[in-house]
C-alpha positions in Angstrom: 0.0 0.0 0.0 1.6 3.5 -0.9 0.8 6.4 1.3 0.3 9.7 -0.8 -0.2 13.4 0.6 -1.6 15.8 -1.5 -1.6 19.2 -0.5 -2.1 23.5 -1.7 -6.3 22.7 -2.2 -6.1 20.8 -5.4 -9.1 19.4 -6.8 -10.4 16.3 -4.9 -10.6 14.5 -8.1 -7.0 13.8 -7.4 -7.9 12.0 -4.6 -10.6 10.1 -6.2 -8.7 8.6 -9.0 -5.5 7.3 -6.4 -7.8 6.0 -3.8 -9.8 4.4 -6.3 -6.7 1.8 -7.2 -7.4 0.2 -4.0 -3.7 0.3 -3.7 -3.1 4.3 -2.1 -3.8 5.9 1.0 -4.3 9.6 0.4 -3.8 12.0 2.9 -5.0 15.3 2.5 -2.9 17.9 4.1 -4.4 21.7 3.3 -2.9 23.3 6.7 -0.4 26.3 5.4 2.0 25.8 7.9 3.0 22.5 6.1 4.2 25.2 3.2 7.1 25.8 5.7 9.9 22.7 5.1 10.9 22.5 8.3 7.2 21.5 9.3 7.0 19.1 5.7 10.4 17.8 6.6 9.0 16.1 10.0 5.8 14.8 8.1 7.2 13.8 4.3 9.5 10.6 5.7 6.5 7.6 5.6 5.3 9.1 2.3 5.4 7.6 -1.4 4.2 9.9 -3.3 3.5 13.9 -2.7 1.0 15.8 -5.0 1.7 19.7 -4.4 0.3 22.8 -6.6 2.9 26.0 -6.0 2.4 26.8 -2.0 3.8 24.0 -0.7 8.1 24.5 -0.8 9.5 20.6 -1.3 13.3 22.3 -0.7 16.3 20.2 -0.6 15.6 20.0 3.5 12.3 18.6 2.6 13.8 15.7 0.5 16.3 14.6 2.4 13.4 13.3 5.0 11.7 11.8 2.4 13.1 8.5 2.9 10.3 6.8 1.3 9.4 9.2 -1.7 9.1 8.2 -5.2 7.4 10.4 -6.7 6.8 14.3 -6.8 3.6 15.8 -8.8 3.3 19.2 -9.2 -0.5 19.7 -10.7 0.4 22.3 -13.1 3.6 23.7 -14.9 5.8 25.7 -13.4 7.7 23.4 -10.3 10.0 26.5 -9.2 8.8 25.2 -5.6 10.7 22.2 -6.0 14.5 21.2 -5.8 14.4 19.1 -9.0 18.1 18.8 -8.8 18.3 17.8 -5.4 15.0 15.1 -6.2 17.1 13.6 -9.2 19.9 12.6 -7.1 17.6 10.9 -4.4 15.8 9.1 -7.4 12.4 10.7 -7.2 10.6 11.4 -10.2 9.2 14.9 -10.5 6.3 15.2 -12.9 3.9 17.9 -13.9 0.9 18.6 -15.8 1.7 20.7 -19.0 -1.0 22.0 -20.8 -3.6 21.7 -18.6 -4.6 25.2 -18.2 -3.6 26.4 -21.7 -7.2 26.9 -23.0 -7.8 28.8 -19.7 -5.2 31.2 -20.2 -6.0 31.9 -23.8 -9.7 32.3 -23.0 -8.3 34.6 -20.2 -6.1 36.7 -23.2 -9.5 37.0 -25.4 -11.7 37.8 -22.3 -9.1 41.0 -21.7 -8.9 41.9 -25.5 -13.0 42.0 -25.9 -13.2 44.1 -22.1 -10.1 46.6 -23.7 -12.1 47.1 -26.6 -15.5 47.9 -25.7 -14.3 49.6 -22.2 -16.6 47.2 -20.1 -14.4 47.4 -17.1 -14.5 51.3 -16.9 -18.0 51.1 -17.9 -18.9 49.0 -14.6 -16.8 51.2 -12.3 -19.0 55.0 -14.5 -22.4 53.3 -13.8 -21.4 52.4 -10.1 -20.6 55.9 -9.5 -24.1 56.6 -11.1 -22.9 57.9 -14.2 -23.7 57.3 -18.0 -21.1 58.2 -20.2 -21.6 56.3 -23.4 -20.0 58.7 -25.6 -16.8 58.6 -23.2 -16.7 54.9 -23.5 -17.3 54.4 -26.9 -15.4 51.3 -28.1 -14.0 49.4 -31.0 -14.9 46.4 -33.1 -12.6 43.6 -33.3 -13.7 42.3 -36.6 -11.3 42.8 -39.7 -8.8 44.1 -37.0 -5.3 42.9 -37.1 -4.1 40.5 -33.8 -0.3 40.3 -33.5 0.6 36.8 -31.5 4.2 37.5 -30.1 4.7 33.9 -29.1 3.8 30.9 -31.2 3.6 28.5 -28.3 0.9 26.7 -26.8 -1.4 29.3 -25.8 -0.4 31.5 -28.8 -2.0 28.4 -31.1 -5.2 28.5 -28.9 -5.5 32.3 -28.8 -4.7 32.3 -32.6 -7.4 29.2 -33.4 -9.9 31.3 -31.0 -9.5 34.6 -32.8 -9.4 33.5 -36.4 -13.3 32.3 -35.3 -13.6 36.0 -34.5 -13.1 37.1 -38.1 -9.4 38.6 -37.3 -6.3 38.6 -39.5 -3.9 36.5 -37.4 -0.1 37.5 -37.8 2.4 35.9 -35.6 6.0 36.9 -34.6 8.2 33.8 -33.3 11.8 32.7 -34.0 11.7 29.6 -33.1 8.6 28.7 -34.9 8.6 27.8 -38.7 6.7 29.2 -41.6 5.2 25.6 -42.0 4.3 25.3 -38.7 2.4 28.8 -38.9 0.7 27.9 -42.4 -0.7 24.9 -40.6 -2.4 26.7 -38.3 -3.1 29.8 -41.0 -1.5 32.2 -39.1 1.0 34.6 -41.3 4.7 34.3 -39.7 6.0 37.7 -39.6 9.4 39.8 -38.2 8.5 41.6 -34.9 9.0 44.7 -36.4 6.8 43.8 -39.0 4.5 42.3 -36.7 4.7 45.8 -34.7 4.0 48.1 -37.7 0.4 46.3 -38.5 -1.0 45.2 -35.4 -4.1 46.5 -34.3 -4.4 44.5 -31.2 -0.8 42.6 -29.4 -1.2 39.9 -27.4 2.2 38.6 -25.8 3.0 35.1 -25.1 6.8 34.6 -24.3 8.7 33.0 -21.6 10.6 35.0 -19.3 14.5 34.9 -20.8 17.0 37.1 -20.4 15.7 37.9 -24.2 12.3 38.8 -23.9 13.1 40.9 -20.2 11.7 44.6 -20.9 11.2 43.5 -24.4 8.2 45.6 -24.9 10.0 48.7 -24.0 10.1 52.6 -25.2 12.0 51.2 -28.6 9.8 48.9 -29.3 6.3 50.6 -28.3 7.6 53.4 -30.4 8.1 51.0 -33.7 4.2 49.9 -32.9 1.0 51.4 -35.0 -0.7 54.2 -33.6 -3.6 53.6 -31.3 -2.3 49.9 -30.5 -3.7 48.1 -27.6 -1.6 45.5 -25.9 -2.6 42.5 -23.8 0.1 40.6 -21.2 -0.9 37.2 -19.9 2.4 35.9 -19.7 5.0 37.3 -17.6 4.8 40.3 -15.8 8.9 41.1 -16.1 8.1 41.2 -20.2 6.6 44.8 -20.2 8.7 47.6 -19.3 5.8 49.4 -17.0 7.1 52.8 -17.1 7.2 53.1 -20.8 3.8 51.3 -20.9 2.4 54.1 -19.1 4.0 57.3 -20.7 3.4 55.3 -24.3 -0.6 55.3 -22.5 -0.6 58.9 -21.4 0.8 60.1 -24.5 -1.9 58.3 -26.7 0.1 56.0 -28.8 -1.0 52.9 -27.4 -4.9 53.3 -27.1 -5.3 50.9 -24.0 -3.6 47.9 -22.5 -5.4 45.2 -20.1 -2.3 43.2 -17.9 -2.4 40.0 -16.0 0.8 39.6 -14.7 3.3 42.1 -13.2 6.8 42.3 -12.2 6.6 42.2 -9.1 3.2 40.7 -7.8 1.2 42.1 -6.5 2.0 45.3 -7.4 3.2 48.7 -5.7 -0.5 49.9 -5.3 1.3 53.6 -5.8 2.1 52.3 -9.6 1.1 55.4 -11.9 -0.3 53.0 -14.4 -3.0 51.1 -11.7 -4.6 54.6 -11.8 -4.9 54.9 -15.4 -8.6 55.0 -16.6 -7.3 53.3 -20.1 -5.2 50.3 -18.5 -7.3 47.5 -17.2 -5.9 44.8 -15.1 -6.6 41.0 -13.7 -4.5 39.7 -10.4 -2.5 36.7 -12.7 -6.3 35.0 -13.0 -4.7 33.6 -16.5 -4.7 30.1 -15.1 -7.7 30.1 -12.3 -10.8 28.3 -13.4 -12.3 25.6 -11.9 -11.7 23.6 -15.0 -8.3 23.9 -15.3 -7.8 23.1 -11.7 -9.4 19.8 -12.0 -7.7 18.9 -15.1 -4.1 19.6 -13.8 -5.4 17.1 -10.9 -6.5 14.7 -13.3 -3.6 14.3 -15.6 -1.2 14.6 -12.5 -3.1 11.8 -10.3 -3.0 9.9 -13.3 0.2 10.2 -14.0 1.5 9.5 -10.0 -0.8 6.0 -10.2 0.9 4.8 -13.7 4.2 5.3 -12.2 3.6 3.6 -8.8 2.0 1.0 -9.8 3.4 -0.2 -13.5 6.7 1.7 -13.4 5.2 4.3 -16.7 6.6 7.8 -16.3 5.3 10.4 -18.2 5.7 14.3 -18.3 9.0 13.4 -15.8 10.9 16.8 -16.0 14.3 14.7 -14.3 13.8 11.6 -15.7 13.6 9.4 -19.0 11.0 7.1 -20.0 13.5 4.0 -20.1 13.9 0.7 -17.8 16.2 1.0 -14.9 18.6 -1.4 -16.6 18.9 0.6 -19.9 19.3 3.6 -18.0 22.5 2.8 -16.0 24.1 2.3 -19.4 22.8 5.3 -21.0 22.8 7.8 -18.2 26.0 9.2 -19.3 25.6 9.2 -22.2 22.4 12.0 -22.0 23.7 14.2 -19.4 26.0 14.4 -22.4 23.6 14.7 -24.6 22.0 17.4 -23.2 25.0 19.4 -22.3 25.2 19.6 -26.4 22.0 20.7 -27.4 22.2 23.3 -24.7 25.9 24.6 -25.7 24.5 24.4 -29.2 21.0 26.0 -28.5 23.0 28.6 -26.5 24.9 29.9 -29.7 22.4 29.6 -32.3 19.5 30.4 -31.0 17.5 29.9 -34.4 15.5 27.3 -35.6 17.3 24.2 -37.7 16.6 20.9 -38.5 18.6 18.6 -36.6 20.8 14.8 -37.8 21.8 13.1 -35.0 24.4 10.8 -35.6 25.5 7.5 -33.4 28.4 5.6 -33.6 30.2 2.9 -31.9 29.1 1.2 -28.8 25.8 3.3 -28.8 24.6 1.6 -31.8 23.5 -1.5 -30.1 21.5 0.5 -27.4 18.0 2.6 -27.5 18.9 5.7 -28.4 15.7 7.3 -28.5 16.3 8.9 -24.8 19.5 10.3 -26.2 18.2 12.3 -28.6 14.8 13.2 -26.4 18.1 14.7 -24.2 19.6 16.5 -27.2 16.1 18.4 -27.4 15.9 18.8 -24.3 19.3 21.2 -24.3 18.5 22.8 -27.2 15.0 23.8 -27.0 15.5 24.7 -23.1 17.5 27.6 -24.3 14.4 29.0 -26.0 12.2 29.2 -23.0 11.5 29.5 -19.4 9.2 26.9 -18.9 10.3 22.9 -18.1 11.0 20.6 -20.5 11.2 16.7 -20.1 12.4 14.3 -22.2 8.5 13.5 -22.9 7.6 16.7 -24.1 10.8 18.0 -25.8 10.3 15.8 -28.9 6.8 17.6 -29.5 8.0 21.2 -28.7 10.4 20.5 -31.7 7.5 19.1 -34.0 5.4 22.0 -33.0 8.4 24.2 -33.9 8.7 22.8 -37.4 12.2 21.1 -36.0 12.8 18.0 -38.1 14.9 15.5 -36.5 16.8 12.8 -38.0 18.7 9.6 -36.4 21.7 8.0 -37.7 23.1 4.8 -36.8 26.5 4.6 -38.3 28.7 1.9 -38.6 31.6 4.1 -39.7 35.0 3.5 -37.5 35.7 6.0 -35.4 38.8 7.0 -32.7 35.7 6.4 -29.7 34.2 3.4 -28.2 30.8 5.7 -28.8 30.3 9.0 -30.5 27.3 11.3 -30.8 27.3 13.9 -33.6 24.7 16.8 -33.4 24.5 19.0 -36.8 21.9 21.9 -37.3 21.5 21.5 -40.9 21.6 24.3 -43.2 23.2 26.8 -40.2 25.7 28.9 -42.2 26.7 31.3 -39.2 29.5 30.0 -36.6 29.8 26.2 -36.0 27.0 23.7 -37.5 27.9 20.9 -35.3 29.4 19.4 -31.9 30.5 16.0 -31.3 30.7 14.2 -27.8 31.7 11.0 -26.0 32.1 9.4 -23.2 35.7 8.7 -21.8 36.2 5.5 -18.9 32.4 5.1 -19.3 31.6 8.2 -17.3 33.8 11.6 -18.1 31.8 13.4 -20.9 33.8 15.4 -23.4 33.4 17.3 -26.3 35.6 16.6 -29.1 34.6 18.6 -31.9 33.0 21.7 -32.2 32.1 22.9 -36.0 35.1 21.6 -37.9 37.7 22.0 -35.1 38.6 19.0 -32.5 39.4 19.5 -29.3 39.3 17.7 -25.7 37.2 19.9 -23.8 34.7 19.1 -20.6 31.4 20.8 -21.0 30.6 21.6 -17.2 29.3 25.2 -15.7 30.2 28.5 -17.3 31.9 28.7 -20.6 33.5 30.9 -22.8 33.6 30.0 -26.7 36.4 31.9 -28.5 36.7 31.7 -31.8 39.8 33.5 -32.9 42.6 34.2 -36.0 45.4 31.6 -35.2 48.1 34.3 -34.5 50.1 34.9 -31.1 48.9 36.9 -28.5 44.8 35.5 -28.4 45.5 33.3 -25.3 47.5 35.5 -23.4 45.3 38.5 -23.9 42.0 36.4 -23.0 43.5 35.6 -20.2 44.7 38.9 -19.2 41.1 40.3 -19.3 39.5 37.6 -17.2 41.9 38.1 -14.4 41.8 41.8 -14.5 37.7 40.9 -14.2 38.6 38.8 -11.0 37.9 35.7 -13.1 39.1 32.5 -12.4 40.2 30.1 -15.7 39.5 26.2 -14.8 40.4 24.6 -18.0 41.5 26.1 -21.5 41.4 23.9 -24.6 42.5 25.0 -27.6 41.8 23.1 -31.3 43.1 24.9 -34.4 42.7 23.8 -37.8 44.6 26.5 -40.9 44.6 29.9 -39.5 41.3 29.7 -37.6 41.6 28.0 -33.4 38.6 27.7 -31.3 39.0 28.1 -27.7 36.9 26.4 -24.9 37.1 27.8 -21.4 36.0 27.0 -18.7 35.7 29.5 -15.9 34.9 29.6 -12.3 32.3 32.5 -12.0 30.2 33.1 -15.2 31.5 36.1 -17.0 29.4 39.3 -17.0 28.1 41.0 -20.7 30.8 43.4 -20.4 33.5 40.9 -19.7 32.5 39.1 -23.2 32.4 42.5 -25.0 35.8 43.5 -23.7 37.2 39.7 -25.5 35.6 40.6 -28.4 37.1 43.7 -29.0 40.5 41.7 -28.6 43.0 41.3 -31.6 42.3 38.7 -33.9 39.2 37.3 -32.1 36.1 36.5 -34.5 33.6 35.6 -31.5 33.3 35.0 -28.5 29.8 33.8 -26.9 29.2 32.5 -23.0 27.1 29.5 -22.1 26.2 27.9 -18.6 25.8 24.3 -18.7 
């Protein structure tokens, strides 16, 4: 009999589908001062299994009590409230519920837009007061009107399916979405500038990266139409508030209806809370009743598979392989994933991907390998957590084609995995890895250069004209910066070299600028692995 506590309110049809195995005893635990670990740390060590929504903090204090615990469900997205890292070592599964409040957010987007355009918020608070002011509040249609999705993902494809029902022109800005993927759903893939120049209506549906901080700034309001209205259901650290509101006052966005903020809740003395043409939610994106029971569904669901048949699904720490298989391919996808992050890291763009295996690997299921390549790469593109589930459909959704390779080409490695972005003209197209004693990871070729490097913590990529003077003058800056060089490998190949170093403290943006302007240095990029 496994013992489950689920806590944070959730639904009670999580506790109807566990009990109902005949095999669970659920505890319900709603008291908040179990959100404290210290008090969870005395209670978690005869459990199995923990269902949490974000309250409850399951901290590395927590875990370690948790003698007993398998399995960690977080019934919704985001699992910031958990210590993954510290889970994965213990060997407890963390799961979550992706997509199970993506309709409810979108609707959520679409509620806002209609209430910016026809003014019904302001026109609730006039009539309260006892006034009638229908020629203050006149409105706007939103049919024929152009919506600009910034953010293809999975609420920008609901909010985009939703809208084109309401008879508007869809246009869509997203990098890491391709044209085919946005013909498919018949929305027209634009640049952002474009995308600022003709919407009518903005609706924002990014992660928060360091990318898309402030993105929606002075600049970028100022490339915008005239009379622009501008919805945030995403992130609150997105919109540059200040230049929201003077962009507001000034009249050249017409209204703007917000969500989320970046800091929640908000300074009540914010200018722009006090604006009669802002309207605003308290982050309601995700809260229906709905969405709450289906995030307890799926994650019950998901918590009963794995306890009782050994199935894991939407695992953002774990592969969906046997315990034997695993111990032999382990290293081989923290290896894995270290690439497609130090690749995704640099590129940044959308390619199609060959993944090549050679050697030793040949003769194993490779599948989790590559689902760990993904993983890397397409974590670079957003905030929210990826598995090893979910990272091969991110990539279909993105238009990313992936192909496998067995080869039986002889190479210098007992196994070798080759990762090439396919028609990427700009800096290396490729990385190769292995795996030395059957458990130190190394890279050993980065576009056409090879090199013995380890891919661990902070970076520093230097690509560079082979000529005296690069290494000693890269490392002159970093210890004038107070920064520490671990390793330095160098590979050359004609008059180009490729350095690889590894640092103790990650370099700040100024740092990196100061290499660049270095003699003879081509590039230089910083990635965190």
């Amino acid at each position: 009999m496994y013992k489950i506590m689920i806590r944070d309110n959730m639904s009670p049809i999580a506790t109807e589908i566990l009990e109902a195995t005949g095999k669970m005893e659920v505890i319900t635990d709603n008291d908040k001062a179990g959100n404290d670990p210290k008090v969870l740390s005395e209670l978690i060590g005869e459990y199995h299994g923990l269902a949490v929504r974000s309250g409850t903090k399951v901290t590395r204090e927590v875990l370690e009590k948790a003698r007993n615990l398998k399995v960690i469900g977080r019934a919704g997205i985001g699992v910031d409230n958990i210590d993954v890292q510290a889970a994965t070592r213990q060997g407890i599964v963390v799961m979550n519920a992706p997509g199970g409040n993506t309709v409810t957010t979108a609707e959520h987007t679409i509620s806002l837009m209609l209430a910016l355009a026809r003014n019904i918020p302001q026109a609730t608070a006039s009539l309260r007061e006892g006034k009638w002011e229908k020629k203050q509040l006149t409105g706007v249609e939103i049919t024929g009107k152009t919506l600009g999705i910034i953010g293809l993902g999975h609420i920008g494809r609901v909010v985009a399916e939703r809208t084109r029902g309401l008879k508007m022109n869809v246009i869509a800005a997203d990098p890491f979405v391709s044209k085919d993927a946005a013909k498919a759903l018949e929305v027209e893939l634009v640049s952002l500038d474009d995308l600022f120049a003709r919407a009518d209506f903005i609706t924002l549906h990014v992660p928060r990266l360091k990318e898309t901080i402030n993105m929606i700034n002075a600049s970028a309001i100022s490339k915008m139409k005239q009379g622009v209205r501008l919805i945030n259901c995403s992130r609150g650290e997105i919109v540059d508030i200040d230049a929201l509101y003077q962009a507001v006052s000034d009249g050249h966005v017409a209204g703007a209806a917000l969500d989320v903020f970046p800091q929640e809740p908000p300074d009540a003395s914010l200018p722009i809370l006090k604006h009669p043409h802002v309207i605003f939610t308290p982050h309601l994106g995700a809260s229906t009743g709905e969405a709450q029971i289906k995030v307890a569904d799926m994650i019950a669901n998901q918590m009963a598979e794995y306890l009782l048949s050994g199935v894991i699904t939407h695992a953002v720490n774990f592969p969906s392989v046997s315990v034997e298989i695993m111990e032999q391919l382990r290293p081989h996808i923290d290896l894995a994933e270290k690439m497609g992050s130090l690749m995704g890291q640099l590129v940044r763009k959308v390619h199609d991907i060959t993944i090549t295996y050679s050697g030793d690997l040949t003769a194993l299921d490779t599948r989790p390998v590559t689902h760990a390549v993904l993983k890397g790469l397409l974590s670079s593109f957003t905030d929210k957590p990826l598995n090893y589930v979910s990272a091969p459909a991110l990539a279909e959704e993105k238009g990313i084609h992936v192909r496998e390779v067995l080869s039986s080409s002889k190479d210098d490695f007992s196994g070798l995995i080759k990762v090439k972005l396919e028609a990427h003209e700009e800096g290396p197209d490729e990385i190769w890895g292995t795996i030395f004693e059957k458990k130190y990871p190394r890279i050993v070729r980065l576009g056409k250069i090879y090199m013995d490097a380890i891919p661990e913590g902070p970076m520093i990529i230097i690509q560079n004209i082979d000529k005296p003077g690069v290494i000693g003058n890269v490392g002159v800056t970093l210890g004038s910066n107070n920064i520490n060089i671990g390793r330095f490998q160098l590979g050359r190949l004609g008059d180009r070299a490729l350095c690889m170093v590894n640092v103790d403290t990650r370099a700040d943006d100024q740092v990196i600028e100061e290499i660049k302007a270095l003699p003879n240095i081509i590039s230089a990029d910083q990635v965190n692995l």
